[in-house]
OpenMM code with the backbone's topology and positions (N, CA, C; nanometers):
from openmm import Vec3, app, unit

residues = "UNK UNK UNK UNK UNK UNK UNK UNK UNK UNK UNK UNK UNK UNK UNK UNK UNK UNK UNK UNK UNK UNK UNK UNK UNK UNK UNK UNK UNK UNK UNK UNK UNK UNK UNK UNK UNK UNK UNK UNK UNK UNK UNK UNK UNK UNK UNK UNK UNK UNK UNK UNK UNK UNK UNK UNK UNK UNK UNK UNK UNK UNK UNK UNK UNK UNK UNK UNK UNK UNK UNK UNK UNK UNK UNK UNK UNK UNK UNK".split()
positions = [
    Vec3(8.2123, 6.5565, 8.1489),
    Vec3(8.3343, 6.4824, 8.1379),
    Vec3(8.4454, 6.5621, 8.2038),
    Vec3(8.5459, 6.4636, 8.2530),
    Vec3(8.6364, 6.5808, 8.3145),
    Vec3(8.7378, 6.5525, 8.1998),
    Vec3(8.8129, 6.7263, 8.2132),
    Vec3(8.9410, 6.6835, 8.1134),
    Vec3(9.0320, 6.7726, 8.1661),
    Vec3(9.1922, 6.7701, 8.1263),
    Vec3(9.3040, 6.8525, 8.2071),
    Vec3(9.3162, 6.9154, 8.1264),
    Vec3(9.3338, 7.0672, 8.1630),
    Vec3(9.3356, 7.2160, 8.0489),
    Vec3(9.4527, 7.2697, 8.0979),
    Vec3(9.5558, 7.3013, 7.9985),
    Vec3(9.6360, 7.3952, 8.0042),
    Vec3(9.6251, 7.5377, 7.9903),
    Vec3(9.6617, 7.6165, 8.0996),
    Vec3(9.6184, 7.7589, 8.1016),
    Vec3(9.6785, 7.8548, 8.0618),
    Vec3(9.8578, 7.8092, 8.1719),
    Vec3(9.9750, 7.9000, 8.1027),
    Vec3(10.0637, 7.8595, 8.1072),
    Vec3(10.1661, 7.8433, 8.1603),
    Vec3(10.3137, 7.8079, 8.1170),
    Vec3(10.3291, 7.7386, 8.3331),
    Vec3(10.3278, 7.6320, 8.3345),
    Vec3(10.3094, 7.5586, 8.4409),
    Vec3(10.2030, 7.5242, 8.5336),
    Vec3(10.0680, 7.5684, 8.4373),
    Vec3(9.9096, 7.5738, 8.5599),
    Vec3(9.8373, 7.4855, 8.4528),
    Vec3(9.7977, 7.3849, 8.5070),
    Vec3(9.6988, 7.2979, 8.4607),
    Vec3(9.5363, 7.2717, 8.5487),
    Vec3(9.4566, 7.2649, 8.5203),
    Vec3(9.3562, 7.2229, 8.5927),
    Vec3(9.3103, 7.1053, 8.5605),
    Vec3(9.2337, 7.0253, 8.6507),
    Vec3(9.0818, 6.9471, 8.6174),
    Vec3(8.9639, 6.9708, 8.6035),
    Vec3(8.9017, 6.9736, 8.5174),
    Vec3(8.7801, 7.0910, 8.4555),
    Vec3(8.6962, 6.9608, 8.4029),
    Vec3(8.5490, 6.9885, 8.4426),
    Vec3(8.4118, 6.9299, 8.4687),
    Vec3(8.4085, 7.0204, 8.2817),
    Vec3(8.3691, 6.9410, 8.1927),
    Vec3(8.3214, 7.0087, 8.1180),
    Vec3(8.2011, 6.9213, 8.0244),
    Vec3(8.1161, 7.0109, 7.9162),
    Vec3(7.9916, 6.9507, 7.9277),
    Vec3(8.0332, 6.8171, 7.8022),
    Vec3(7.9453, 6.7260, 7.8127),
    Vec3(7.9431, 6.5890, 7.7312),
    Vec3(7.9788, 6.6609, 7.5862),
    Vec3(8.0265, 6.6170, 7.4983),
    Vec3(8.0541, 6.6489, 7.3528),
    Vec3(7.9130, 6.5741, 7.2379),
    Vec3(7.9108, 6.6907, 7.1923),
    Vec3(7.8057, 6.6252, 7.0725),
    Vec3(7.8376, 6.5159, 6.9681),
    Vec3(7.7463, 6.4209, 6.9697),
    Vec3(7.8200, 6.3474, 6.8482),
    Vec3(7.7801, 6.3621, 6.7512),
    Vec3(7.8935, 6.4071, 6.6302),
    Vec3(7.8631, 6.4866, 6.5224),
    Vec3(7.8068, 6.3748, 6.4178),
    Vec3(7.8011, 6.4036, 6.2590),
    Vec3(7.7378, 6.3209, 6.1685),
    Vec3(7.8749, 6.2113, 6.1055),
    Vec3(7.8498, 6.0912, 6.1009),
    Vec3(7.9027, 5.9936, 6.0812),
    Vec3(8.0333, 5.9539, 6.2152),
    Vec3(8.0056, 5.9747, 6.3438),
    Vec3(8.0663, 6.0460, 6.4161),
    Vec3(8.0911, 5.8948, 6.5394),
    Vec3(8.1682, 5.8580, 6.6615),
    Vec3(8.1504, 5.8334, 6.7483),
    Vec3(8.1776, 5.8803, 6.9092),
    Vec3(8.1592, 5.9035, 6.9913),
    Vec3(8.1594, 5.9268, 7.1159),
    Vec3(8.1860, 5.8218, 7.2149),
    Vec3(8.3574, 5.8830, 7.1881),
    Vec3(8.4230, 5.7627, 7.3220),
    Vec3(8.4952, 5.7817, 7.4380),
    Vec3(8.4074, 5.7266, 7.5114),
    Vec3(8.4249, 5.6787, 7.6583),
    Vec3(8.5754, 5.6571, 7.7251),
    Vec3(8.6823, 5.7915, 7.7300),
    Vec3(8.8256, 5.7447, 7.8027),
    Vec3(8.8524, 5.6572, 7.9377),
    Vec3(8.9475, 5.5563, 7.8889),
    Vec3(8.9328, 5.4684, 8.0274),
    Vec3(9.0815, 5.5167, 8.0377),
    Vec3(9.1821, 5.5411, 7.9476),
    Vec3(9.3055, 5.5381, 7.9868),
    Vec3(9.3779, 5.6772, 7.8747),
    Vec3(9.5055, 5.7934, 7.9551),
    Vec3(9.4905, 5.8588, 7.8446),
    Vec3(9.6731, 5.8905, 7.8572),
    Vec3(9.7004, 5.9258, 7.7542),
    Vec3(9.8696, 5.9462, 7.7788),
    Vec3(9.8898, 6.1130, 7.7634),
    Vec3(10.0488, 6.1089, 7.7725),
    Vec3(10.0542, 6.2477, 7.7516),
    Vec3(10.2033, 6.1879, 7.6272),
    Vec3(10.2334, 6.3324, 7.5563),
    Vec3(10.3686, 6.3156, 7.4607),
    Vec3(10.4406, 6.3813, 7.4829),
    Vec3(10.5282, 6.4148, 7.3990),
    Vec3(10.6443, 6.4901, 7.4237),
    Vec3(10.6268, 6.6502, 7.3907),
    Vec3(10.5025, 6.6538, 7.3316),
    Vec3(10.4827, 6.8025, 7.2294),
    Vec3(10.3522, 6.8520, 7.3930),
    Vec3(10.3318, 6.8006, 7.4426),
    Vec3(10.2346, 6.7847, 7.5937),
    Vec3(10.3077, 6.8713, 7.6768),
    Vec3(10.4931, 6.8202, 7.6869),
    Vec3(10.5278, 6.8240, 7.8106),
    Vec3(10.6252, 6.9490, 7.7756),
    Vec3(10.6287, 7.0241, 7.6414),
    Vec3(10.6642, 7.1180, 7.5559),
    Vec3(10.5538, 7.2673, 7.5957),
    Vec3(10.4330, 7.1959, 7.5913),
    Vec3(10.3253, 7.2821, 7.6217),
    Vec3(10.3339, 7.3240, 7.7312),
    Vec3(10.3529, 7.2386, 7.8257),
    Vec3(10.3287, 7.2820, 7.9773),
    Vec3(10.4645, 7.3782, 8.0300),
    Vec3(10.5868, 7.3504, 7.9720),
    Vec3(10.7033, 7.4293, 8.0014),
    Vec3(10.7289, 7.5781, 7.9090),
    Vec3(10.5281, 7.5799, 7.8523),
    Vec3(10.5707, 7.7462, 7.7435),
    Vec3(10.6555, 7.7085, 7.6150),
    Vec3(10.6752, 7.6031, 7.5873),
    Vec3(10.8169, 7.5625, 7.4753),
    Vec3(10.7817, 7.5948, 7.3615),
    Vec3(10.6150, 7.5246, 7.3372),
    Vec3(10.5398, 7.5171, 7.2059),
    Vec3(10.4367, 7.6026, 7.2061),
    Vec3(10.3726, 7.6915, 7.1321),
    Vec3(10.3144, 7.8002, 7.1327),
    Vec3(10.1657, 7.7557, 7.0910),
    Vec3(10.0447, 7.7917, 7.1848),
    Vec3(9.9583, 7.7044, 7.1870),
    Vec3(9.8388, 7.7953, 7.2209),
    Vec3(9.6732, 7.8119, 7.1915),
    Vec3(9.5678, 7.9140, 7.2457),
    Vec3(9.5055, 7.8316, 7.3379),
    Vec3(9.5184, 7.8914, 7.4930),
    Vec3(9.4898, 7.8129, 7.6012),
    Vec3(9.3649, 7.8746, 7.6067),
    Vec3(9.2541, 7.8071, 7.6751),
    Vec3(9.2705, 7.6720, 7.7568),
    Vec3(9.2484, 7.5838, 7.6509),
    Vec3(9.3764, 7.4298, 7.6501),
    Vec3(9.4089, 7.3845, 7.5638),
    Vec3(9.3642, 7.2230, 7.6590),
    Vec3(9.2832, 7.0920, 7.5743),
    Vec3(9.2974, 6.9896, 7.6340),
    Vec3(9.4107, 6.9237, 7.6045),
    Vec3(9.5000, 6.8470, 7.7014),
    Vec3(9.6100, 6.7869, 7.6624),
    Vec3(9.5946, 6.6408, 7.6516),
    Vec3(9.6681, 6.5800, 7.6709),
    Vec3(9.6587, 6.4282, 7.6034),
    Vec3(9.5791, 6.3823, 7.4777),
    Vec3(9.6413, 6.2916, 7.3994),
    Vec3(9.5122, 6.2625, 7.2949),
    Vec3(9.5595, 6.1416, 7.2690),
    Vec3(9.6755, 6.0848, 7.3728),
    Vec3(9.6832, 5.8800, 7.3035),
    Vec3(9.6300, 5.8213, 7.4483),
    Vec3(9.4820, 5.8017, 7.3740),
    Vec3(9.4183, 5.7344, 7.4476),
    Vec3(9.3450, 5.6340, 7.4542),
    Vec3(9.2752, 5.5268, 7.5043),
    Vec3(9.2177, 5.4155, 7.4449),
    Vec3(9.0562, 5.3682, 7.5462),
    Vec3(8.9536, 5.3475, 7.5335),
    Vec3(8.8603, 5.3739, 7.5589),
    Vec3(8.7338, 5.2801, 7.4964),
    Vec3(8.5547, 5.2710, 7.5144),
    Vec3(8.5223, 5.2118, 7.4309),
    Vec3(8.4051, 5.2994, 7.3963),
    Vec3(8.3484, 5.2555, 7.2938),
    Vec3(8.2428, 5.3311, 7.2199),
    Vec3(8.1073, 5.3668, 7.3098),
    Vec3(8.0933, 5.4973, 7.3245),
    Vec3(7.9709, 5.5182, 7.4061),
    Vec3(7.8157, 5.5866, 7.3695),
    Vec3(7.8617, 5.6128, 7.2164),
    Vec3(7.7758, 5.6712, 7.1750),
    Vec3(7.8071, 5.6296, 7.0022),
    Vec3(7.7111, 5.6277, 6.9319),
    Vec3(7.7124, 5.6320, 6.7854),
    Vec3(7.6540, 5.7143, 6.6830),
    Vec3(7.6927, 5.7517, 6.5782),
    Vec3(7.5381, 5.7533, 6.4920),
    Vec3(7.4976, 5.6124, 6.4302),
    Vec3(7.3742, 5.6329, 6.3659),
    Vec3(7.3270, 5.5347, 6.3053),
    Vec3(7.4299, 5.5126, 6.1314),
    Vec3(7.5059, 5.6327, 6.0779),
    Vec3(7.5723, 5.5802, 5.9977),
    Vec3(7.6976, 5.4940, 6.0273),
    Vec3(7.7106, 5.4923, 6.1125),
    Vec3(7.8236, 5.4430, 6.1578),
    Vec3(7.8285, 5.2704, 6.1721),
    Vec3(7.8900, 5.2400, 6.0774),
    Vec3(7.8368, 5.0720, 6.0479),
    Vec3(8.0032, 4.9783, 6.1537),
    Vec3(8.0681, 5.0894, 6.1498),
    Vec3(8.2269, 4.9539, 6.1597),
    Vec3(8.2727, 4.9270, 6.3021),
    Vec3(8.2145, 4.9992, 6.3835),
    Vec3(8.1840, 4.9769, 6.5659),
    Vec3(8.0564, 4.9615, 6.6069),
    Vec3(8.0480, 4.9091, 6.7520),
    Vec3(7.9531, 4.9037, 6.8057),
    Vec3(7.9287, 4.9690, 6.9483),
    Vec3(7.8653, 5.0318, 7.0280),
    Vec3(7.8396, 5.0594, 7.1289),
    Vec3(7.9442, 4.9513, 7.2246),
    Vec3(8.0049, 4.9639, 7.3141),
    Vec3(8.0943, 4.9065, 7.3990),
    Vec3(8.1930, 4.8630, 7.3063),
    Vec3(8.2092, 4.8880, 7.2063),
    Vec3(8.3170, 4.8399, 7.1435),
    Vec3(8.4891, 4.9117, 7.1661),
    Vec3(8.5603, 4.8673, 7.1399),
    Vec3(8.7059, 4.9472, 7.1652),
    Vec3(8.8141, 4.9178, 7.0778),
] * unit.nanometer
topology = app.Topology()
chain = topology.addChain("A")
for resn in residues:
    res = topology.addResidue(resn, chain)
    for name in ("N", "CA", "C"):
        topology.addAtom(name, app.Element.getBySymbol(name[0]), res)
């Protein structure tokens, strides 16, 4: 999966990193679209004090790509 990592105080990358496990009662979803906030754009200017390499964005919306079997209230492609 790729994701954008904050390193230090104005250096960001795009970083290949490996698929995430899906944990127990858990789902694994598929980003189609992702935002950034205000505590994001805090990070990147050194403002907010943070242990890099840090993934940024987290309002994001996407659909289900993986499940467990406990997982009764989504479905695979679901969003």
């Amino acid at each position: 999966m790729k994701a954008v990592l904050f390193h230090e105080k104005g250096y960001l990358s795009v970083t290949e990193l490996e698929r995430p496990k899906v944990g127990i009662s858990a789902v694994l979803v598929k980003v189609k679209a992702c935002g950034i906030c205000g505590t994001d754009l805090h990070i990147l200017k050194g403002e907010f004090p943070v242990s890099p390499p840090l993934i940024l964005g987290h309002e994001f919306l996407g659909e289900v790509a993986e499940k467990r079997s406990e997982v009764t209230s989504v479905d695979i492609g679901g969003g």
